[in-house]
Backbone as JSON, one array per atom type, in Angstrom:
{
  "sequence": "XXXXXXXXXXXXXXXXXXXXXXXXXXXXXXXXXXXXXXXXXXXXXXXXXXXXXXXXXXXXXXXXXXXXXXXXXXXXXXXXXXXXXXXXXXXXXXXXXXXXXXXXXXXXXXXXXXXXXXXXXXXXXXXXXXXXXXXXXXXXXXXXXXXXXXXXXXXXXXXXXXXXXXXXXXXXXXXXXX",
  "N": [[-232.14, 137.29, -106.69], [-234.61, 138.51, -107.59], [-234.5, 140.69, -107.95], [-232.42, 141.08, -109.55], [-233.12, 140.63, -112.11], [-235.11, 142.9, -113.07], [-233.47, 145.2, -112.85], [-231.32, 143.62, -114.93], [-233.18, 143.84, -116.92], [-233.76, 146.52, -117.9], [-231.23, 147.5, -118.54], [-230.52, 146.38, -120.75], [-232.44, 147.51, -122.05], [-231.45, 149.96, -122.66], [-229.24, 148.94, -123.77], [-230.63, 148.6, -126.31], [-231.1, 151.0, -127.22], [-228.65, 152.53, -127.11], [-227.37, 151.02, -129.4], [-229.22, 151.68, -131.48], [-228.14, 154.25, -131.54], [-225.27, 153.82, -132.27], [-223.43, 152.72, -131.03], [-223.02, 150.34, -129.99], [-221.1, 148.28, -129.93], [-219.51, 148.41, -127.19], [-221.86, 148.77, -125.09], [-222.51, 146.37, -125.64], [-220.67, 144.77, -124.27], [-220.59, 145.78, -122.02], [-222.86, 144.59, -121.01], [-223.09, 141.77, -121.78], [-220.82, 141.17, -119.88], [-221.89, 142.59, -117.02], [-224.02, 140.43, -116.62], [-222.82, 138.3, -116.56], [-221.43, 138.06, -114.28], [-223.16, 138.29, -112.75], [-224.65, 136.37, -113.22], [-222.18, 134.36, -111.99], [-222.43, 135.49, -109.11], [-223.87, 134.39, -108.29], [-224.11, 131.42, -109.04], [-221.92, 130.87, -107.35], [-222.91, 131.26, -104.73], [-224.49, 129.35, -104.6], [-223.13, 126.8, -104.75], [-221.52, 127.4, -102.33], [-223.78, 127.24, -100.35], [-224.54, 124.37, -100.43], [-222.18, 123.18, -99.99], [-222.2, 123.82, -97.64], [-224.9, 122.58, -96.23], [-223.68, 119.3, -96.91], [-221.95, 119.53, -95.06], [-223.27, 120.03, -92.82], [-224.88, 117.84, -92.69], [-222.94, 115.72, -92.69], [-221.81, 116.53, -90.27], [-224.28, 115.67, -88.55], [-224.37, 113.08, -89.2], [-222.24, 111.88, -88.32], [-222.06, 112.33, -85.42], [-224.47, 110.7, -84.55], [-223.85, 108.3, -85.24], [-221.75, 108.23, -83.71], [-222.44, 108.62, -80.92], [-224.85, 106.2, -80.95], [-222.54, 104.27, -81.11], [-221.71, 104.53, -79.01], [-223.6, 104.03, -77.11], [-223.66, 101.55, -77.09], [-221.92, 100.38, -76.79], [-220.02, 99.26, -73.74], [-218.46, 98.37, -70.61], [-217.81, 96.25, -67.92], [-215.93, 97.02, -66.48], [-214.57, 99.91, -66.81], [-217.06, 101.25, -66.68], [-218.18, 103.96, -65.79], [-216.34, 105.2, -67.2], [-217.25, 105.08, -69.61], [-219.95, 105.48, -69.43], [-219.93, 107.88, -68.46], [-219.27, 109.2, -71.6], [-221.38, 108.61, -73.0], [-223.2, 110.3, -72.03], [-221.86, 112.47, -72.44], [-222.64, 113.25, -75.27], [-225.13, 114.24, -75.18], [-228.2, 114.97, -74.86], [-231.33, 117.13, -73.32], [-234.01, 115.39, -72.4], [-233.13, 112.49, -72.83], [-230.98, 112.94, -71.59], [-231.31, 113.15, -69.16], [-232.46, 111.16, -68.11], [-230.54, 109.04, -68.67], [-228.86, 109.56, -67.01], [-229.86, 109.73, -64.51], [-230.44, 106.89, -64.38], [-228.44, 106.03, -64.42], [-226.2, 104.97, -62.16], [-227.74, 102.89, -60.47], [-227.23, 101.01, -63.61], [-224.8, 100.76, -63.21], [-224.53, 99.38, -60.97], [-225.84, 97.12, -62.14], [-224.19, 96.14, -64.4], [-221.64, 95.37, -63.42], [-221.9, 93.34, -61.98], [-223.19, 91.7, -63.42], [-221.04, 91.41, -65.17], [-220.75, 92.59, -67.41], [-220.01, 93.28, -71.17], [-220.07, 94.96, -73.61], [-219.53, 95.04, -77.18], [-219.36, 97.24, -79.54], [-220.69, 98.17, -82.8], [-221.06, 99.95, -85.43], [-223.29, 99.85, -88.03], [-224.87, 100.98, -90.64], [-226.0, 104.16, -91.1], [-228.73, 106.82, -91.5], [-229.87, 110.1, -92.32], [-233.2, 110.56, -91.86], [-234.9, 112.93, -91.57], [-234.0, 116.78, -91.34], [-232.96, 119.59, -90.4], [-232.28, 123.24, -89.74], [-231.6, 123.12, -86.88], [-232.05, 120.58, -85.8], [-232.47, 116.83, -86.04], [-233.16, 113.6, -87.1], [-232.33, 110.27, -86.9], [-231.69, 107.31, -88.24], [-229.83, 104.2, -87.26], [-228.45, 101.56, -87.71], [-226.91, 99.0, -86.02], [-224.36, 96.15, -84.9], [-223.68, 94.49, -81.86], [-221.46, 92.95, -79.64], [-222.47, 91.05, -77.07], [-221.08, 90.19, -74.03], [-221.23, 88.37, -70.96], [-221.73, 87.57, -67.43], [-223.91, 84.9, -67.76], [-223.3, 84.63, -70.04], [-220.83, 83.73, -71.31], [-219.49, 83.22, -73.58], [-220.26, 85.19, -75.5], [-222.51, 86.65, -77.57], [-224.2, 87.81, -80.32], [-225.82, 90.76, -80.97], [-228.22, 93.03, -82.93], [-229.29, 96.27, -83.3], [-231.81, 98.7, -84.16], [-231.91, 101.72, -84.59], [-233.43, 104.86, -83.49], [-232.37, 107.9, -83.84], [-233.06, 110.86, -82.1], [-231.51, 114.33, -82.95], [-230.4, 117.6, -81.33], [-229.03, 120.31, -82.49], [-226.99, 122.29, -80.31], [-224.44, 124.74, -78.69], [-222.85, 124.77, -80.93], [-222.52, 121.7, -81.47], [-223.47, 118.61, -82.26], [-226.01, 116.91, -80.16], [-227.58, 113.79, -79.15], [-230.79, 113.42, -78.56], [-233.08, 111.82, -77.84], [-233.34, 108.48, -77.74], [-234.29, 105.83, -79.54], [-235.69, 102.22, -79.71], [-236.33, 100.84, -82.3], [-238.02, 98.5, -84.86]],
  "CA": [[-232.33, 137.05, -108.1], [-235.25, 138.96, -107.9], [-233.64, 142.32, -108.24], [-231.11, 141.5, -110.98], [-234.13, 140.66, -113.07], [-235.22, 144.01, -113.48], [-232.0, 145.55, -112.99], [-231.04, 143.27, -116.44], [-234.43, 144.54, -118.27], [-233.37, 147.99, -117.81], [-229.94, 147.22, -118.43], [-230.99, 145.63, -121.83], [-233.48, 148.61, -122.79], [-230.2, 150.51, -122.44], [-228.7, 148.74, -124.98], [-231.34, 148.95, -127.48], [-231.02, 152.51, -127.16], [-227.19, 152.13, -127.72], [-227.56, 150.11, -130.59], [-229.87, 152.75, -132.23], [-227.07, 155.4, -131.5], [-223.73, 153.49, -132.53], [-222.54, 152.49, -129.65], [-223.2, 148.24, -129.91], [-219.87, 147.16, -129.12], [-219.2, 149.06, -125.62], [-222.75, 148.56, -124.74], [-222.96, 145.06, -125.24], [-219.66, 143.93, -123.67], [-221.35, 145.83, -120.62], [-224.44, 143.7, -120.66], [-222.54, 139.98, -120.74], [-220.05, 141.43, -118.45], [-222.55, 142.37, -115.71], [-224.65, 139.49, -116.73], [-221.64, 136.86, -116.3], [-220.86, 138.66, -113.05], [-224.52, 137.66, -111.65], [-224.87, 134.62, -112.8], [-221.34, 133.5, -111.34], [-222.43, 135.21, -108.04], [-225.53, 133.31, -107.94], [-223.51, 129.83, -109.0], [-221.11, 130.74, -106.4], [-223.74, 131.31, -103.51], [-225.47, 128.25, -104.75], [-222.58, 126.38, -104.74], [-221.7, 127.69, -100.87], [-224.86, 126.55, -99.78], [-224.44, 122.72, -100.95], [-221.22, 122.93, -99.24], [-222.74, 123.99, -96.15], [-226.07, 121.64, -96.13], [-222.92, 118.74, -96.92], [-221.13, 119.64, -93.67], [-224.35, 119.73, -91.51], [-225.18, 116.21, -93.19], [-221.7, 114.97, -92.23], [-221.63, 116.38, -88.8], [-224.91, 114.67, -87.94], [-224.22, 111.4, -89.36], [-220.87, 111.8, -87.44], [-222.38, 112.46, -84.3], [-225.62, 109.59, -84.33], [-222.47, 107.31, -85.2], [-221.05, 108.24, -82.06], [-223.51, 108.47, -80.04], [-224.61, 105.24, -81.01], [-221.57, 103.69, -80.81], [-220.67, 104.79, -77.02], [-225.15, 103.19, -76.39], [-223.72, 100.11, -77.63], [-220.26, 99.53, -76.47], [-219.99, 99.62, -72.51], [-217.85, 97.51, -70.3], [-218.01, 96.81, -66.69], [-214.46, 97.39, -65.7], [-214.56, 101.15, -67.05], [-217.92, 101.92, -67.06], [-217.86, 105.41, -65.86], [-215.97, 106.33, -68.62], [-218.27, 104.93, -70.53], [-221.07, 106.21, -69.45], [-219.62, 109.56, -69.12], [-219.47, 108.93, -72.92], [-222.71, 108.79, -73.34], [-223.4, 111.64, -71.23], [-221.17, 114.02, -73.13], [-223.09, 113.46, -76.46], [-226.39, 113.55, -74.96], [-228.8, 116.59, -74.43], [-232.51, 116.74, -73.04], [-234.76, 114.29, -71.51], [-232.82, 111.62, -73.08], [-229.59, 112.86, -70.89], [-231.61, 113.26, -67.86], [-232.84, 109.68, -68.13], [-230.14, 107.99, -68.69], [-227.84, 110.15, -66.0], [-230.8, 109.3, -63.56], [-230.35, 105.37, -64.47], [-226.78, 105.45, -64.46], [-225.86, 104.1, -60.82], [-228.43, 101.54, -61.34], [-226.53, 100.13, -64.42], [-223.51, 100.71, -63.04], [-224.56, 97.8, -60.58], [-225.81, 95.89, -62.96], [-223.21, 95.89, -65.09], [-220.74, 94.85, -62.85], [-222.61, 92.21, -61.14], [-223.3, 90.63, -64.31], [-219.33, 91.49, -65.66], [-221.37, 92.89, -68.83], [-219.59, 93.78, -71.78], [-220.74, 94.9, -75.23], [-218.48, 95.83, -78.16], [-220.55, 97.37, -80.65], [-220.18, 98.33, -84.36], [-222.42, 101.05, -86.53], [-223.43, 99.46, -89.89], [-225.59, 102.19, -91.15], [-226.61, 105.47, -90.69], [-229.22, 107.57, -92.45], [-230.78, 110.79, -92.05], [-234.73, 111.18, -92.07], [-234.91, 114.4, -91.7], [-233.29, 117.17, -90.45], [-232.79, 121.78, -90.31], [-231.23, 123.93, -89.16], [-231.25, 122.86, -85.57], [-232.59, 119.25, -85.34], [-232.16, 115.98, -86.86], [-233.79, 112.35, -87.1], [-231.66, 109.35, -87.85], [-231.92, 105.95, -87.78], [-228.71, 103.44, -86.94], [-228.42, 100.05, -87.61], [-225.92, 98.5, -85.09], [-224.31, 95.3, -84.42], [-222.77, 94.07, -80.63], [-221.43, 91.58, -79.31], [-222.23, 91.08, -75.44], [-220.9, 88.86, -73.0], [-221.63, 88.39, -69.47], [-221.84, 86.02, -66.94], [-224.93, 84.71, -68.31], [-223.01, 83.89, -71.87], [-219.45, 83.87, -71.17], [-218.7, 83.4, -74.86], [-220.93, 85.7, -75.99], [-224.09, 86.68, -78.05], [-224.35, 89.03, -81.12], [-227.56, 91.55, -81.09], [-228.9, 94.09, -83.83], [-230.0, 97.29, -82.61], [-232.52, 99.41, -85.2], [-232.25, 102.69, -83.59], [-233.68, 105.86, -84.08], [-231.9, 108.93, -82.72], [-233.36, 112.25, -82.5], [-230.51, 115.16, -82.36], [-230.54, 118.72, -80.85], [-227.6, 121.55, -82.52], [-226.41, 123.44, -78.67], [-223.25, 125.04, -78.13], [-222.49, 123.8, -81.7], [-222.63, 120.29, -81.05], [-224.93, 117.63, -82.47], [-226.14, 116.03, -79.01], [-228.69, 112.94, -79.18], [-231.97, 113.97, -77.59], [-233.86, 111.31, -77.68], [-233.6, 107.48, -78.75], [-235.72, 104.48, -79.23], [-235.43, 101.18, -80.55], [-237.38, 100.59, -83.7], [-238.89, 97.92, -85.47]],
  "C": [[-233.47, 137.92, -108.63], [-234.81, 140.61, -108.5], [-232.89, 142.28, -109.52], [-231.86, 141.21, -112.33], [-234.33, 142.14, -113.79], [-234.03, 144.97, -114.03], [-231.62, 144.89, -115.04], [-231.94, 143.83, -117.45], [-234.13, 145.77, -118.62], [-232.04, 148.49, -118.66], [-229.99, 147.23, -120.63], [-232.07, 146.81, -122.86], [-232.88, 149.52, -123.65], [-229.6, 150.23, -123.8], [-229.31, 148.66, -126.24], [-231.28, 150.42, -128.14], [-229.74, 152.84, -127.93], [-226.93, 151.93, -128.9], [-228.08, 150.93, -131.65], [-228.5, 153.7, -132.63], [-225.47, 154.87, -132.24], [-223.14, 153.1, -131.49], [-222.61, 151.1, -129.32], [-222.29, 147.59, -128.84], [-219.58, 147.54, -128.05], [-220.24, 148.4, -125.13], [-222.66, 146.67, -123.9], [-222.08, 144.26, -124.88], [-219.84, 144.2, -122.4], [-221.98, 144.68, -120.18], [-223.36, 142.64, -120.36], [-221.29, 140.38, -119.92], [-220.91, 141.5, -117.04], [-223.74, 141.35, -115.97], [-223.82, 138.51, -116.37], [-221.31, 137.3, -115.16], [-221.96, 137.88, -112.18], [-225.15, 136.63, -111.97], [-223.27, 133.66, -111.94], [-221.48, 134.02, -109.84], [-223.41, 134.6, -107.39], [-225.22, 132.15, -108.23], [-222.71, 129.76, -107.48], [-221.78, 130.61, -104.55], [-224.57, 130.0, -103.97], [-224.43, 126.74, -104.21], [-221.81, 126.2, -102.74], [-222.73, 127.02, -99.72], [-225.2, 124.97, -99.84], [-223.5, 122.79, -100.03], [-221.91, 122.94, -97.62], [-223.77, 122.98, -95.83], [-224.95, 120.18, -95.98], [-222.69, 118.93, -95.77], [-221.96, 119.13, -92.25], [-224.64, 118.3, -91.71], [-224.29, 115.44, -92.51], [-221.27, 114.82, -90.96], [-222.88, 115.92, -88.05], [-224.96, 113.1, -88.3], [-222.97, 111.21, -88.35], [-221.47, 111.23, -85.82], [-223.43, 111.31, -83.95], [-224.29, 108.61, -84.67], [-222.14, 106.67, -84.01], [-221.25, 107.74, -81.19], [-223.75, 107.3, -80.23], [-223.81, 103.72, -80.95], [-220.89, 103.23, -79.41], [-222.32, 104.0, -76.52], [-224.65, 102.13, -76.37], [-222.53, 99.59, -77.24], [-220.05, 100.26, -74.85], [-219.15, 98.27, -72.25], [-217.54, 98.2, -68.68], [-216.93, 97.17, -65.76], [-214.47, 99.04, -65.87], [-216.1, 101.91, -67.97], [-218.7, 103.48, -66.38], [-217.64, 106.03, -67.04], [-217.14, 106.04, -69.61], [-219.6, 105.56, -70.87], [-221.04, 107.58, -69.78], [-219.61, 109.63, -71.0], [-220.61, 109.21, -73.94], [-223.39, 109.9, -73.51], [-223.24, 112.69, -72.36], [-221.67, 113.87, -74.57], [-224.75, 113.29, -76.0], [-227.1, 115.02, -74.57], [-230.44, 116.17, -74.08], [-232.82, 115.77, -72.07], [-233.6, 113.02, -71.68], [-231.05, 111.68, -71.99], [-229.71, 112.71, -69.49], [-231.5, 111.99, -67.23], [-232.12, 109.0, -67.66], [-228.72, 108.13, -67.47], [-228.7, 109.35, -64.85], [-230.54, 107.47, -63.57], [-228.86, 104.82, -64.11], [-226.09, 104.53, -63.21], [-226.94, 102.9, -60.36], [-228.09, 100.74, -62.36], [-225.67, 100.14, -64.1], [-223.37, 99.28, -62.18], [-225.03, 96.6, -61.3], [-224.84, 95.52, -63.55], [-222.28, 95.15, -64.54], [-221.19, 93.7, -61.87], [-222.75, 91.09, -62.43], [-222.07, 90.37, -65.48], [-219.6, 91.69, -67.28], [-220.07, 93.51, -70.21], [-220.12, 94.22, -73.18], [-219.91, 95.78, -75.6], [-219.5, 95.81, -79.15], [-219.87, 98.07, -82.14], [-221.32, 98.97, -85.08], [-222.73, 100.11, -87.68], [-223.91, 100.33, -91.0], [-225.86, 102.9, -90.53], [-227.49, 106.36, -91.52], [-230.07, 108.84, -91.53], [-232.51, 111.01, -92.66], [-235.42, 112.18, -92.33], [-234.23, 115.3, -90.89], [-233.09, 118.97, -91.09], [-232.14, 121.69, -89.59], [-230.51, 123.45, -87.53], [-231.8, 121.53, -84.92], [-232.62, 118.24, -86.3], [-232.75, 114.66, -86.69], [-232.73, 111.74, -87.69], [-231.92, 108.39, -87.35], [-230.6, 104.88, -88.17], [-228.88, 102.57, -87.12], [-227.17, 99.7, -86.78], [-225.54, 97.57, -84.75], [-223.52, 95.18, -83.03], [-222.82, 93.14, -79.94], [-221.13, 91.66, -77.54], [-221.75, 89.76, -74.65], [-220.85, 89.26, -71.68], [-221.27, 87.16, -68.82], [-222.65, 84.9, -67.19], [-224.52, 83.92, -69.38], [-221.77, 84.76, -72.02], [-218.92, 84.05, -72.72], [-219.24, 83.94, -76.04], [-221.87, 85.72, -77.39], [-223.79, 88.16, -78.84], [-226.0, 89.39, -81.59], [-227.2, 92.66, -82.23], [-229.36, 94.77, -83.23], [-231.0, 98.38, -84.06], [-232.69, 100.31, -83.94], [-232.33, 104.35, -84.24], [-233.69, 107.09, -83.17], [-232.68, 110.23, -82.88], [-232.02, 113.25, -81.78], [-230.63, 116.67, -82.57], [-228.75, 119.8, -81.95], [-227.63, 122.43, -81.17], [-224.79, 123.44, -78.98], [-222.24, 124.55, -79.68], [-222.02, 122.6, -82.03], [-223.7, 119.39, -81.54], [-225.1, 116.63, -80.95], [-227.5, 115.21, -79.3], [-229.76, 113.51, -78.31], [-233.04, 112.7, -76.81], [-233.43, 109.71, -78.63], [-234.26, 106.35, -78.65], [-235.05, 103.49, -80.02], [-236.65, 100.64, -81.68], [-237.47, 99.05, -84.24], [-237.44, 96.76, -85.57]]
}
């Protein structure tokens, strides 16, 4: 924008000049011609860029969804898959962790015939660029075990942090909040 500034002053000097000479009407169908030219490619790149910021918005709310969704819903008959689940939206410390824990819950789980079906309620982003994102989940699930055969509904307040790799939103990091 900076350029077409000048560029227009010049442009515009031009036609004063014009104007002097006889020449108005050519002149000045120039000017709002390449004036309507650069403001519609400067709406149109403005307009591009919303679209794009939109998409990234959409594919990290998508993804903390997810992700969230597969923390919260496990079951001890197919919890492999489950976990793998986890796994495959998971990047960093937070993948190491919970890979490292995994055959440790895997006996729990199935010792205590765990189940939890879970459900997103909200999602918001905190913040978030080009390549990293903050969100925070609200979550309801309903677990049952041996413990409480006819199960028990929990709230989760959770706050994901997420990595862009391989173009992928992967969770990095999450905690349970307040």
């Amino acid at each position: 924008m900076r350029a077409i500034v000048p560029a227009l002053f010049r442009l515009g000097t031009r036609a004063a000049v014009a104007v002097r000479r006889g020449r108005a009407v050519p002149v000045v169908l120039v000017v709002a011609t390449v004036v309507t030219t650069a403001l519609s490619l400067w709406l149109g790149l403005r307009v591009h860029e919303q679209r794009v910021d939109e998409q990234r918005r959409q594919d990290i709310l998508a993804a903390a969804r997810r992700s969230a969704l597969n923390f919260t819903s496990l079951d001890y008959r197919h919890y492999a898959r489950d976990s793998a689940n986890v796994l495959d939206g998971a990047a960093g410390d937070f993948k190491e962790q919970f890979a490292a824990q995994t055959a440790e819950l895997t006996k729990l789980v199935a010792a205590n015939k765990s189940v939890s079906e879970g459900r997103v309620l909200e999602a918001g982003i905190t913040r978030s660029d080009e390549r990293t994102a903050r969100v925070l989940v609200v979550a309801d699930s309903t677990v049952t075990n041996s413990a409480a055969p006819e199960g028990r509904s929990r709230t989760y307040r959770l706050q994901l942090d997420l990595v862009l790799e391989g173009g992928r939103w992967l969770t990095s990091n999450v905690e349970f909040v307040g």
